[in-house]
ROSESE-757762 format. One record per residue (C-alpha): residue number from 1; residue in three letters; x, y, z. Coordinates in Angstrom, 3 decimals, padded with zeros to 6 digits. Layout:
N
<pt n="NUM" res="ala" xx="X" yy="Y" zz="Z"/>
...
This chain:
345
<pt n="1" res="unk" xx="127.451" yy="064.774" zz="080.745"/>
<pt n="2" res="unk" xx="125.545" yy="064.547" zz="083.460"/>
<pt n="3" res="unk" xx="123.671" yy="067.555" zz="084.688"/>
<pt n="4" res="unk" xx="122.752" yy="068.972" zz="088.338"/>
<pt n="5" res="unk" xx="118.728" yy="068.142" zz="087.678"/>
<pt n="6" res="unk" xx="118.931" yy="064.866" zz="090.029"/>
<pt n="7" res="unk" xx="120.829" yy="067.091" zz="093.370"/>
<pt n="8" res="unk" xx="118.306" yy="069.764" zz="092.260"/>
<pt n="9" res="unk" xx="115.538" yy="068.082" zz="092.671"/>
<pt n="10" res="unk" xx="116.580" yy="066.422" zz="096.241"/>
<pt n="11" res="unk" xx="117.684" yy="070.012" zz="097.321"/>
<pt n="12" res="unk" xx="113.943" yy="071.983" zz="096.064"/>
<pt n="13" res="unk" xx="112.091" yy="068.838" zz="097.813"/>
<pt n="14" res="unk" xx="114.507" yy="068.995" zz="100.984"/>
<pt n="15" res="unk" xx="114.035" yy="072.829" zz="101.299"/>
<pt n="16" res="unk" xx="110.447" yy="072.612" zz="100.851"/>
<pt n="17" res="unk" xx="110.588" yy="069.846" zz="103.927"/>
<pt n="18" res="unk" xx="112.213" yy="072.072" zz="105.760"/>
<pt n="19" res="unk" xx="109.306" yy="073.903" zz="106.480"/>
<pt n="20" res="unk" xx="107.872" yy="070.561" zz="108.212"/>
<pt n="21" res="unk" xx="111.009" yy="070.144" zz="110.515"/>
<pt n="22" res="unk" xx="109.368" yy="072.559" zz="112.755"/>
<pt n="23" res="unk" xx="106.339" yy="070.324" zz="113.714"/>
<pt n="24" res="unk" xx="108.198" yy="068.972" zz="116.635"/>
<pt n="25" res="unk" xx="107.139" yy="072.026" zz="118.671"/>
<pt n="26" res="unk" xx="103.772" yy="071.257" zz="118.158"/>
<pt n="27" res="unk" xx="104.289" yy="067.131" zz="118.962"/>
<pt n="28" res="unk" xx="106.152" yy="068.613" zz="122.190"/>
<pt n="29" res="unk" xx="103.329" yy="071.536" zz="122.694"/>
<pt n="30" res="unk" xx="100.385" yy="068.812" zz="122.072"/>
<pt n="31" res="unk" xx="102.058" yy="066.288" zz="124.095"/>
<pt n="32" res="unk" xx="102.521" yy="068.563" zz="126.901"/>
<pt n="33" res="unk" xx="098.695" yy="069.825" zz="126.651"/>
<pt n="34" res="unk" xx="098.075" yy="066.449" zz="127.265"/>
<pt n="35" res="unk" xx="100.085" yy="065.568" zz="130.137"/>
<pt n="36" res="unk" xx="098.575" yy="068.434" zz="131.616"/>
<pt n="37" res="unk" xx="095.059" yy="067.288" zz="131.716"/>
<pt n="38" res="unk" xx="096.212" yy="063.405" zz="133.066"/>
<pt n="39" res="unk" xx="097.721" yy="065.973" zz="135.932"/>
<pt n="40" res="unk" xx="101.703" yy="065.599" zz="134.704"/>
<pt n="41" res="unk" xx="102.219" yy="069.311" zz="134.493"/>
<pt n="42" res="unk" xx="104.626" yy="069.274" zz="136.891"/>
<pt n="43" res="unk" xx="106.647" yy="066.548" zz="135.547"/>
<pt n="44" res="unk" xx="109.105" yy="067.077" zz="133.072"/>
<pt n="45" res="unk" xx="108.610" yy="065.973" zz="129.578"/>
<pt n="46" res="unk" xx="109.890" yy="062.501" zz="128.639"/>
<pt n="47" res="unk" xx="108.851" yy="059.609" zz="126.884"/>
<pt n="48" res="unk" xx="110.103" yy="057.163" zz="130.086"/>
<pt n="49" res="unk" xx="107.323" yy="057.468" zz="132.231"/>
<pt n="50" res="unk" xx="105.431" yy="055.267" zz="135.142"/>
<pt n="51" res="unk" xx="103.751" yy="052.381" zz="133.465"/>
<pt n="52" res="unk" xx="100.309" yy="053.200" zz="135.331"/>
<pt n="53" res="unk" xx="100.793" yy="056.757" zz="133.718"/>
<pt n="54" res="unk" xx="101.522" yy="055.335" zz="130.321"/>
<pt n="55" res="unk" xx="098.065" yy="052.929" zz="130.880"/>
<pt n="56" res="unk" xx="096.456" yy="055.811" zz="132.054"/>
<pt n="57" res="unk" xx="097.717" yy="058.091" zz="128.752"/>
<pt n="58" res="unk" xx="097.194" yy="055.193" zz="126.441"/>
<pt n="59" res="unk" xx="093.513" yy="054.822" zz="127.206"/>
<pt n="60" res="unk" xx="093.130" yy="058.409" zz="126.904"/>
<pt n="61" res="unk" xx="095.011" yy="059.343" zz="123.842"/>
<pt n="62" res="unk" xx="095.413" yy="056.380" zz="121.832"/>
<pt n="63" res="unk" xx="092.389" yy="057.672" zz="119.549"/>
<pt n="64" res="unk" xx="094.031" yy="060.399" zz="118.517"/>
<pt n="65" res="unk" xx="097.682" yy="059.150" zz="118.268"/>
<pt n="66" res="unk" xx="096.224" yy="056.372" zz="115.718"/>
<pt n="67" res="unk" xx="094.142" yy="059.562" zz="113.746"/>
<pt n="68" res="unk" xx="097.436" yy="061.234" zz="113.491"/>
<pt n="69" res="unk" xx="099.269" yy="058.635" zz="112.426"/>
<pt n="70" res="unk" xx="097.431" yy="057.778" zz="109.593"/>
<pt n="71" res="unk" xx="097.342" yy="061.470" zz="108.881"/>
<pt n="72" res="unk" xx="100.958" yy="061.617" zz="108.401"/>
<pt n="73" res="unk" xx="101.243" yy="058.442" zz="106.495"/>
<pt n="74" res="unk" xx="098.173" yy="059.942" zz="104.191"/>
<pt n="75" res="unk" xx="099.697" yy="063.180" zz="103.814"/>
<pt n="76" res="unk" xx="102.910" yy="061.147" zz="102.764"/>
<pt n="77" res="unk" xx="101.721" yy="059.018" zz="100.186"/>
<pt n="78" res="unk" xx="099.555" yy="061.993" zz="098.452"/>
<pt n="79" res="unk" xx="102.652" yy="064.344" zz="098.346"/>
<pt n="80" res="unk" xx="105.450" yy="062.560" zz="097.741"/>
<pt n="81" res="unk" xx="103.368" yy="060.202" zz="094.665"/>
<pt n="82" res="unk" xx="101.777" yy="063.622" zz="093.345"/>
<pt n="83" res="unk" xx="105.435" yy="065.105" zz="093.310"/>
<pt n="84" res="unk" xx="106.968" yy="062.045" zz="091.431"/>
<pt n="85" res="unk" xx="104.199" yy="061.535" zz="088.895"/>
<pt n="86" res="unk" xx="104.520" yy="065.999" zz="088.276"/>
<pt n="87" res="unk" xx="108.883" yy="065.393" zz="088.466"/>
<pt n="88" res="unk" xx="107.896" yy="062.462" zz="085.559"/>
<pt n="89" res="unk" xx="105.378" yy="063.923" zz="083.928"/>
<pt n="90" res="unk" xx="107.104" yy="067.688" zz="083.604"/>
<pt n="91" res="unk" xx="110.473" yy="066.156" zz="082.891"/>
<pt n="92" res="unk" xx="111.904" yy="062.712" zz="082.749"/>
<pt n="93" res="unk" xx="108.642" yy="062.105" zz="079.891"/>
<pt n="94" res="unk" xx="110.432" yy="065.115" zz="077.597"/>
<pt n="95" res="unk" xx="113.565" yy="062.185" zz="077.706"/>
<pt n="96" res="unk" xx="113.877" yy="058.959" zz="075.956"/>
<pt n="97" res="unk" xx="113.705" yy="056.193" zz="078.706"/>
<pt n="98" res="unk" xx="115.967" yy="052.854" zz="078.246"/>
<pt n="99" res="unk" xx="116.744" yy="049.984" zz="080.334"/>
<pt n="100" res="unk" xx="117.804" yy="050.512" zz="083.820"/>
<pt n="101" res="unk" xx="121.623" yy="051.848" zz="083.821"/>
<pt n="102" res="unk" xx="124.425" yy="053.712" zz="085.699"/>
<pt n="103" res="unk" xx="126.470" yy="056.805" zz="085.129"/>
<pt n="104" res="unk" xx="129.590" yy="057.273" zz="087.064"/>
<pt n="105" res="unk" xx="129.335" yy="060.889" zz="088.154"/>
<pt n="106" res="unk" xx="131.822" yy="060.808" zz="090.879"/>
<pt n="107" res="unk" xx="134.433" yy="063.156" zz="088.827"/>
<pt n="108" res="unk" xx="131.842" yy="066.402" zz="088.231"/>
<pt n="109" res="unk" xx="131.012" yy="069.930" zz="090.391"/>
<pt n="110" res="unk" xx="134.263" yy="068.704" zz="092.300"/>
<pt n="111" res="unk" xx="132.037" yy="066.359" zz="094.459"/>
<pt n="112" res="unk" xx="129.967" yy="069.850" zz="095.475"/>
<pt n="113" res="unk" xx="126.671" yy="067.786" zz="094.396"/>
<pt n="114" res="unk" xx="127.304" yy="065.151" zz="096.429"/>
<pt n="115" res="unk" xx="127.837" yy="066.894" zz="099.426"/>
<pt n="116" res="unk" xx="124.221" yy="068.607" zz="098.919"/>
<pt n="117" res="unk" xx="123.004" yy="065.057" zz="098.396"/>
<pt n="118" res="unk" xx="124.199" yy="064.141" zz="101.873"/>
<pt n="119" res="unk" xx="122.800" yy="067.665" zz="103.564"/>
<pt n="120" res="unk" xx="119.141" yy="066.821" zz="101.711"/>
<pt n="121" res="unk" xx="118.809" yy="063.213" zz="102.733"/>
<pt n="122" res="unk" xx="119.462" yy="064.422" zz="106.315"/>
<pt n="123" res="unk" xx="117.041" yy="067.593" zz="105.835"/>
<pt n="124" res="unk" xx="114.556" yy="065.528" zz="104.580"/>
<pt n="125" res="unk" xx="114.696" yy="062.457" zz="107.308"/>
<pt n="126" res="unk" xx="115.167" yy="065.012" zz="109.812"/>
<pt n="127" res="unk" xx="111.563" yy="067.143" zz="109.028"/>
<pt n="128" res="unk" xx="109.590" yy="063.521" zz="108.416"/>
<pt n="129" res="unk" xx="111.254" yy="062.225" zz="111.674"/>
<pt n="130" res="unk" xx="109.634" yy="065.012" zz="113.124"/>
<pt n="131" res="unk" xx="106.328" yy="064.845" zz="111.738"/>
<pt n="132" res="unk" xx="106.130" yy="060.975" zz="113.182"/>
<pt n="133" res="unk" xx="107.192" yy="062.346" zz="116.858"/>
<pt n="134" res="unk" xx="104.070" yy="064.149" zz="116.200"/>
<pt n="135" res="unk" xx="102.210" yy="061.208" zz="115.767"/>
<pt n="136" res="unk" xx="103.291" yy="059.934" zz="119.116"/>
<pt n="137" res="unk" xx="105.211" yy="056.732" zz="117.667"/>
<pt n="138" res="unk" xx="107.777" yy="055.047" zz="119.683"/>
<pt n="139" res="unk" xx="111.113" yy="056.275" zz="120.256"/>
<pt n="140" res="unk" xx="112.862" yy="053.907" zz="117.565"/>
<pt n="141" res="unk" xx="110.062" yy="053.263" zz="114.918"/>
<pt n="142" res="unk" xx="109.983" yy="056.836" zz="114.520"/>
<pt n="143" res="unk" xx="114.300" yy="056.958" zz="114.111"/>
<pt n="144" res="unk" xx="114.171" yy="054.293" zz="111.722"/>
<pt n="145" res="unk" xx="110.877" yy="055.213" zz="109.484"/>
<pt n="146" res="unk" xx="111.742" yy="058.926" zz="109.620"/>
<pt n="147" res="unk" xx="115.129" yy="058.566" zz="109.400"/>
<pt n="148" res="unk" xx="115.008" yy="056.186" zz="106.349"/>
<pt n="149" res="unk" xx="112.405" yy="058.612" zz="104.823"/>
<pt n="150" res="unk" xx="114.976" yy="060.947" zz="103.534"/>
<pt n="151" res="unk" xx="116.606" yy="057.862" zz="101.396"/>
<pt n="152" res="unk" xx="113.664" yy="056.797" zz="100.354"/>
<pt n="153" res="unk" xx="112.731" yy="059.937" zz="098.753"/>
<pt n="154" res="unk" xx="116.262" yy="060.570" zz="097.180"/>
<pt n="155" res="unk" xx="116.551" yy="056.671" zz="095.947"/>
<pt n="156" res="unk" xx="112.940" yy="057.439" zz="094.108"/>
<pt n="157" res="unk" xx="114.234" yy="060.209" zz="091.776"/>
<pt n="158" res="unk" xx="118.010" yy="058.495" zz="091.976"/>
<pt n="159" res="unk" xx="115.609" yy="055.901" zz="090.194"/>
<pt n="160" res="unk" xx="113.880" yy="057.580" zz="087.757"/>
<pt n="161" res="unk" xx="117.205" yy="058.745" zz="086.598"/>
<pt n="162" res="unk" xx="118.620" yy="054.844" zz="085.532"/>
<pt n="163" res="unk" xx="115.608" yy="054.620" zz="083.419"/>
<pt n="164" res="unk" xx="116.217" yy="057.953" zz="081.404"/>
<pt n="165" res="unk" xx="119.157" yy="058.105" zz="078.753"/>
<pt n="166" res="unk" xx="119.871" yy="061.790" zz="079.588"/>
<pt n="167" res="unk" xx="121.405" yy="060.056" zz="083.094"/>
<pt n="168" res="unk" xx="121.449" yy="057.044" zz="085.128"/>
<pt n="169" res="unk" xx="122.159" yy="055.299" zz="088.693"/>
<pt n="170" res="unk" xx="124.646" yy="056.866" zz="090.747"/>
<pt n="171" res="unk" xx="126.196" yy="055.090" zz="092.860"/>
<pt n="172" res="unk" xx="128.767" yy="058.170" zz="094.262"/>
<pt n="173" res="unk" xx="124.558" yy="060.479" zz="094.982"/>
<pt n="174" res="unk" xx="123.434" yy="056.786" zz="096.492"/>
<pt n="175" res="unk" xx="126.219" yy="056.273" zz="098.763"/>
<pt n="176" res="unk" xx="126.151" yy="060.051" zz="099.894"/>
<pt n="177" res="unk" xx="122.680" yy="059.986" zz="100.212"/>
<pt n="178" res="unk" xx="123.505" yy="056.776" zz="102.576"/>
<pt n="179" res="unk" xx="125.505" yy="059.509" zz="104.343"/>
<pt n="180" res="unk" xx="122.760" yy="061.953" zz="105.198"/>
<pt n="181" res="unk" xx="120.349" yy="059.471" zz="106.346"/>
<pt n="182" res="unk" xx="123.016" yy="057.707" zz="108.607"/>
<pt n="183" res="unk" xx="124.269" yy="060.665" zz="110.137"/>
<pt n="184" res="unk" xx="120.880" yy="061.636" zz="111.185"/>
<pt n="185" res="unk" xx="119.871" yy="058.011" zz="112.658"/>
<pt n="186" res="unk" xx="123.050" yy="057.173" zz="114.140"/>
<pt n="187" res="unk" xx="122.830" yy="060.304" zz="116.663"/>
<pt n="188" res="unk" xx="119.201" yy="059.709" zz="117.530"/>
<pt n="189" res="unk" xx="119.819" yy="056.385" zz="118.354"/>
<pt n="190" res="unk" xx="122.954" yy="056.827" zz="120.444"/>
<pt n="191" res="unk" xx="122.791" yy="060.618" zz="121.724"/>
<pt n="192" res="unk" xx="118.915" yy="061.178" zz="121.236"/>
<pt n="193" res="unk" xx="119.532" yy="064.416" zz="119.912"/>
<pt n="194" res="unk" xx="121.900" yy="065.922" zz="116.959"/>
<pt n="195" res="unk" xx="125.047" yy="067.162" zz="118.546"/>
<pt n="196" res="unk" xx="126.089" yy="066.941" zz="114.723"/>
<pt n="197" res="unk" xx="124.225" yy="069.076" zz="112.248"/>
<pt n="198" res="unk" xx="124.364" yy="069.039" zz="108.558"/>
<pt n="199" res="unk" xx="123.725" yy="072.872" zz="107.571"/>
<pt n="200" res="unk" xx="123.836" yy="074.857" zz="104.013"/>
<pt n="201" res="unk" xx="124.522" yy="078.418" zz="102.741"/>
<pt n="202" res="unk" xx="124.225" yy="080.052" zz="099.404"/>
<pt n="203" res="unk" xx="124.649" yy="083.703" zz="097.974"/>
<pt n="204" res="unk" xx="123.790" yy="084.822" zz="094.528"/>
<pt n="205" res="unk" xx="126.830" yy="085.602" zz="092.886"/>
<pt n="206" res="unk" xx="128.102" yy="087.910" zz="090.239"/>
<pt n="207" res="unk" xx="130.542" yy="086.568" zz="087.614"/>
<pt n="208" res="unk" xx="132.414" yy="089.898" zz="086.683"/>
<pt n="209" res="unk" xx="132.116" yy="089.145" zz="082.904"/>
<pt n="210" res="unk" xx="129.232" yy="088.982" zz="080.493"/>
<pt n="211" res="unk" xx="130.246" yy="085.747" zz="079.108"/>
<pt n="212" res="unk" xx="130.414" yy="084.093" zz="082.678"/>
<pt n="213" res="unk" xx="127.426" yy="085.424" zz="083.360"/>
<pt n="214" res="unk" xx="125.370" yy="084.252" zz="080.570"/>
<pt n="215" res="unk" xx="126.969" yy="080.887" zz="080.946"/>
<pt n="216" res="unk" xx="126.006" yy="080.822" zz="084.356"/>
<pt n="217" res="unk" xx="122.093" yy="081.822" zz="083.873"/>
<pt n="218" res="unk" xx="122.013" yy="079.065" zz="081.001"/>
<pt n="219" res="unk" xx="123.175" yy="076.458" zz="083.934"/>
<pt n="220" res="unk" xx="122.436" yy="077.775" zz="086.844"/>
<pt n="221" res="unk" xx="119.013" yy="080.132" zz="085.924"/>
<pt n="222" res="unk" xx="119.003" yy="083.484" zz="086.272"/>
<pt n="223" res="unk" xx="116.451" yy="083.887" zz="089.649"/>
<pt n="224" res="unk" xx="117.360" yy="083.987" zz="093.188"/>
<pt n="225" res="unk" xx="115.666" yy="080.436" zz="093.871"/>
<pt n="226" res="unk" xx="116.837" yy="079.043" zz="090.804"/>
<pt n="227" res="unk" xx="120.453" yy="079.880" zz="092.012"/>
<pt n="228" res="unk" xx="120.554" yy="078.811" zz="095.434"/>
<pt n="229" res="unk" xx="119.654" yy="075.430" zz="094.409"/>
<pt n="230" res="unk" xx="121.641" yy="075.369" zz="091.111"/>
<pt n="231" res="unk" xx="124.432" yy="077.402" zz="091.415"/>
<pt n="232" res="unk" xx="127.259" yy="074.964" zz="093.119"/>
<pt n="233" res="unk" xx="130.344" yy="078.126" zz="093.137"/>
<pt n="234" res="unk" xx="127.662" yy="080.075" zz="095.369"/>
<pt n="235" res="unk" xx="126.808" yy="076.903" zz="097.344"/>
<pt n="236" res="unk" xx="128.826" yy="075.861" zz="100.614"/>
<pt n="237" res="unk" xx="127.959" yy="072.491" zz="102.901"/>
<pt n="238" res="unk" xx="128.747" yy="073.081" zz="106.678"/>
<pt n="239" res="unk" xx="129.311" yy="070.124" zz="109.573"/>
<pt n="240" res="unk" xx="128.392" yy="072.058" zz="112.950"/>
<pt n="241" res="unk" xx="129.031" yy="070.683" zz="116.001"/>
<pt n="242" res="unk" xx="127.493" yy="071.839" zz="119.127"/>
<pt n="243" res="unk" xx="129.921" yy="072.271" zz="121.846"/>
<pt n="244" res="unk" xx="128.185" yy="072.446" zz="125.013"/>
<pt n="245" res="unk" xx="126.813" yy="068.955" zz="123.942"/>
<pt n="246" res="unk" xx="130.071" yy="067.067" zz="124.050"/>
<pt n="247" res="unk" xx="131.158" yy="069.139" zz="127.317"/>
<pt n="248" res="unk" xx="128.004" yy="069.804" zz="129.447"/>
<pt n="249" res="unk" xx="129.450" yy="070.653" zz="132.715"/>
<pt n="250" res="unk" xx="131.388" yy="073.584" zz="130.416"/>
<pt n="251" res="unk" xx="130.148" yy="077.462" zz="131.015"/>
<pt n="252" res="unk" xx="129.953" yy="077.344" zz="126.900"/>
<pt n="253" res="unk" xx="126.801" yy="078.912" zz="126.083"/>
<pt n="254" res="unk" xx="124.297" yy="076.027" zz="124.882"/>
<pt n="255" res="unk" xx="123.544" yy="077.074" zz="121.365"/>
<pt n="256" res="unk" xx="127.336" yy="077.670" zz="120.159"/>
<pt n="257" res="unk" xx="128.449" yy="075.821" zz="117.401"/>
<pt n="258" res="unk" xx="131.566" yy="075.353" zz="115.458"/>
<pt n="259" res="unk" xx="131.162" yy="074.712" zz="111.922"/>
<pt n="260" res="unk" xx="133.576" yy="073.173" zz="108.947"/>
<pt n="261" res="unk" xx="132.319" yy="073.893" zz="105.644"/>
<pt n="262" res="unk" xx="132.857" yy="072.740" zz="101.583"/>
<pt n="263" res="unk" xx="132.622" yy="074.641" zz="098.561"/>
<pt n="264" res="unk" xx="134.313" yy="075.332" zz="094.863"/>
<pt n="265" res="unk" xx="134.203" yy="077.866" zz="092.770"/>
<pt n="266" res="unk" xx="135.531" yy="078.473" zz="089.030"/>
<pt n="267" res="unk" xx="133.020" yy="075.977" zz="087.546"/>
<pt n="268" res="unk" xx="131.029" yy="076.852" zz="084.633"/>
<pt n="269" res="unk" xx="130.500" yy="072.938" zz="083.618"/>
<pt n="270" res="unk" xx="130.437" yy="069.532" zz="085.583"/>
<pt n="271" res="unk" xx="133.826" yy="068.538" zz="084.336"/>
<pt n="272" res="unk" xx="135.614" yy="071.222" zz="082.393"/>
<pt n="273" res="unk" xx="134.492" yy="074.882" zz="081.489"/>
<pt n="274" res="unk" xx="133.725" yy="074.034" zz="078.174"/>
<pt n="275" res="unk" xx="130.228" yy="074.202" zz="076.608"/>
<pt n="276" res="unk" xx="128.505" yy="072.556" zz="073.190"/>
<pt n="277" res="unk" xx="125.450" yy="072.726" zz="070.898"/>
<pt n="278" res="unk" xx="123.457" yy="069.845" zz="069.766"/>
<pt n="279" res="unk" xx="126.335" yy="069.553" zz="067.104"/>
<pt n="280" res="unk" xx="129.359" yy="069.509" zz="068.977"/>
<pt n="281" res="unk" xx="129.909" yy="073.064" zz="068.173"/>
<pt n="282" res="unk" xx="132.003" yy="074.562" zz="070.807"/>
<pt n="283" res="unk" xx="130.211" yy="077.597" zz="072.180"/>
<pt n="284" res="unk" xx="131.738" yy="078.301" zz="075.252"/>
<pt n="285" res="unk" xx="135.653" yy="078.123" zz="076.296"/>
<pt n="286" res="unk" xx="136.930" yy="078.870" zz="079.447"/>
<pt n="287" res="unk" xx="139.314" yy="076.498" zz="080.599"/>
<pt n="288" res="unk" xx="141.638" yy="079.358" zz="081.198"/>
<pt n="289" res="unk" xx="139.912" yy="079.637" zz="084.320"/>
<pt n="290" res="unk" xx="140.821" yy="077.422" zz="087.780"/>
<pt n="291" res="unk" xx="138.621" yy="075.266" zz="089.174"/>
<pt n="292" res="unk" xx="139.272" yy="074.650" zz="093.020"/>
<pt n="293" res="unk" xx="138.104" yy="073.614" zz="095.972"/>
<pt n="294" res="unk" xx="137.427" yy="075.813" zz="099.360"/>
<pt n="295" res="unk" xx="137.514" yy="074.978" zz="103.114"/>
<pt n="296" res="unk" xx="136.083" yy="076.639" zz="106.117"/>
<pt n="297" res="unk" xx="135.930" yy="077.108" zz="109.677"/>
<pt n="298" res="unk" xx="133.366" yy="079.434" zz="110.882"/>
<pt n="299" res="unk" xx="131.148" yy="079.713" zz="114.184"/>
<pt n="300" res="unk" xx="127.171" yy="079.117" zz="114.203"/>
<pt n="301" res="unk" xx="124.556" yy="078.925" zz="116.491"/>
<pt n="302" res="unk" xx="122.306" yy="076.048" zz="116.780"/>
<pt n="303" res="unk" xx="118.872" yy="078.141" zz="116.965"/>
<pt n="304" res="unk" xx="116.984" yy="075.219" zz="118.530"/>
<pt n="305" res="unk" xx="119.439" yy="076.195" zz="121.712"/>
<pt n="306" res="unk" xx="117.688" yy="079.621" zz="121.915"/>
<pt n="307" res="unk" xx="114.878" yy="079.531" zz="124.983"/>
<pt n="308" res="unk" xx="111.769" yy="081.143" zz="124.092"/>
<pt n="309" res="unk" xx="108.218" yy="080.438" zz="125.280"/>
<pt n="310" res="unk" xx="106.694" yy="081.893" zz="122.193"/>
<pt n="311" res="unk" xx="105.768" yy="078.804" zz="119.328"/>
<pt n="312" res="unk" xx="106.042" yy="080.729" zz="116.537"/>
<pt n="313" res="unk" xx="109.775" yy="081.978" zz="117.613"/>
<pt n="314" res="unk" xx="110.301" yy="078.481" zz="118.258"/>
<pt n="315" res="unk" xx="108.939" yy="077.020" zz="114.886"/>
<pt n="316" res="unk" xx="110.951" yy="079.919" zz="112.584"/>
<pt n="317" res="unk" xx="114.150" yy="079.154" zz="114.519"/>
<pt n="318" res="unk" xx="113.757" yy="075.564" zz="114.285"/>
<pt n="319" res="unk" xx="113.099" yy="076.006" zz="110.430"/>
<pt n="320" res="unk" xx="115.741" yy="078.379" zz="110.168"/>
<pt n="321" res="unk" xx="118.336" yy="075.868" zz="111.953"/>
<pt n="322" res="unk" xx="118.905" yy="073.750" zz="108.806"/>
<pt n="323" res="unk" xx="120.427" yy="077.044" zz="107.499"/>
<pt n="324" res="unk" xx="123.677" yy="078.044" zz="108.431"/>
<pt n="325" res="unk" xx="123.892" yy="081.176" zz="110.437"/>
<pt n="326" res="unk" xx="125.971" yy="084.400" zz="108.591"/>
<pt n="327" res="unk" xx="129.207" yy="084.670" zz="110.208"/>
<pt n="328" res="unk" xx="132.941" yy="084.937" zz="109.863"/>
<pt n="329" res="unk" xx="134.739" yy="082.786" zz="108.363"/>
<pt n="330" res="unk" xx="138.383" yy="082.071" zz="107.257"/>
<pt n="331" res="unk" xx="138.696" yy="079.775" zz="104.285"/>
<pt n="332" res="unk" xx="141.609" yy="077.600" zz="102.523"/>
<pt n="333" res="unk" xx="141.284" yy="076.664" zz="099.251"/>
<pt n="334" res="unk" xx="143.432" yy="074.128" zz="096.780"/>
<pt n="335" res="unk" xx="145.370" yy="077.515" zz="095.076"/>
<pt n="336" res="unk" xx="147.040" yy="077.634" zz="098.267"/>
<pt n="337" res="unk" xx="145.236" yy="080.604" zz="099.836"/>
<pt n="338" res="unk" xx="144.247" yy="081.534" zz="103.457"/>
<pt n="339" res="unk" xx="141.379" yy="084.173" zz="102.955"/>
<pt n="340" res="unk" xx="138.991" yy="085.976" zz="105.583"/>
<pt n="341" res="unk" xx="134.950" yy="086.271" zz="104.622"/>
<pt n="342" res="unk" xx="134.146" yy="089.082" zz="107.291"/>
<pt n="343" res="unk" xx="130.504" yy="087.494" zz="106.984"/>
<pt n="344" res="unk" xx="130.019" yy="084.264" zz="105.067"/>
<pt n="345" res="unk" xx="126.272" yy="083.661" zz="103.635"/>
């Protein structure tokens, strides 16, 4: 069986790149600074500018551009090759390694895994695509290099997985993976902007029984952290449109978003709710219980939308954007239930 270390590990590094998605405040703050002193304060923002303006900006800032380029490609190779070589060294070393090979893991965490593949590779493309506006890199070098960044990183630990026995190549976290990135790429390149947001939510839940529970902190861990990365019946994956972005001329309010979201719940194993020793030894039995899948529609706000003047406002709100936002939501699921979450986390 294949266990729920690879999404984990693309979720913990996504989350933690979350915290760089912010950094295109500064690029736009630091960009802006320096329009101001080639005396553009009074024209808006935008990369299409007069060419003698662009000469004029070139001459000027090309120093620094170059310094922070190489800055961000620095800052890449040292932490994402120190991260690998700890992921190796602290886990896939404790495993017997074999010749590259794949493991069909399409069937497991009803496709729950899969979906946080998807939402990581576009976290993680989203926050480097960022960092390389920063850097002052042209419009589509920094889609594509950014963009592709959050494949790369997944396809490195997808890797490391076909050389370990205790897994393999998936093509089903691949292809979703393929999802992320494209969905994040395909908008910059034809909107400029994401009118389509991949968001995620998680709660720490409560199992009712002590057996369920202890099964639960053996797969899932028993922390907070541990659980909102682990824990896929606590986990759900929202779509979020914006809606004043496909209907500008509408009196919508700018940051309102309508969101569609995934889950399951009832799973206490990637296939069946049955657990083993070393031996074979059953020591857990609960296929009594129903494993199904959940829908939802709920509204969100895109907190990028929300004016402020203030950087630091801007930077948490643009961090907190990859989350979704707490809010009501009404839910179908495969038992054939309609049910109402009064606030959905």
């Amino acid at each position: 069986m294949k266990t729920s270390y690879t999404h984990t590990c693309s979720l913990a590094i996504s989350v933690f790149i979350i915290s760089f998605s912010p950094s295109y405040v500064f690029a736009q703050d630091t960009l802006k600074a320096d329009m101001l002193t080639s005396s553009l304060a009074k024209a808006p923002f935008t990369y299409t500018i007069q060419a003698p303006i662009v000469a004029s900006a070139k001459n000027s800032d090309s120093q620094p551009l170059k310094k922070r380029v190489k800055l961000i490609g620095i800052a890449n190779i040292i932490g994402y090759g120190s991260t690998m070589a700890g992921l190796y060294s602290d886990w896939y070393s404790n495993y017997p390694q074999t010749r590259f090979h794949f493991f069909n893991d399409n069937y497991e965490w009803k496709q729950v895994d899969k979906a946080g593949h998807a939402y990581s590779a576009y976290v993680a493309g989203s926050g480097s695509m960022e960092l390389w506006r920063w850097t002052g890199m042209k419009r589509k070098q920094r889609i594509w290099i950014g963009g592709l960044s959050g494949i790369a990183y997944q396809t490195m630990i997808e890797t490391l997985d076909g050389f370990s026995s205790h897994w393999g190549w998936s093509w089903g976290d691949f292809g979703a993976n393929v999802f992320g990135s494209g969905l994040l790429i395909s908008q910059e390149l034809a909107w400029d902007e994401q009118k389509i947001l991949l968001k995620f939510s998680s709660h720490k839940q409560s199992y009712g029984s002590p057996d369920l529970n202890r099964r639960a902190d053996q797969l899932y861990g028993k922390t907070f952290s541990e659980r909102m990365i682990k824990d896929y019946n606590a986990q759900t994956y929202w779509i979020s449109a914006n809606l004043k972005s496909f209907k500008p001329a509408s009196n919508l309010p700018s940051w309102l978003n309508v969101a569609v979201g995934y889950g399951a719940e009832g799973m206490f194993g990637a296939v069946a709710n049955l657990g083993k020793d070393d031996r074979g030894n059953i020591t857990f039995d609960r296929r009594d219980l129903t494993r199904y899948r959940q829908f939802y529609i709920s509204p969100d706000i895109d907190l990028t939308k929300i004016k402020t003047k203030r950087t630091l406002i801007r930077l948490a709100l643009a961090a907190l954007n990859s989350f979704k936002f707490p809010a009501p939501s009404l839910e179908y699921n495969t038992k054939g239930k309609f049910i109402f979450h009064f606030l959905h986390f």
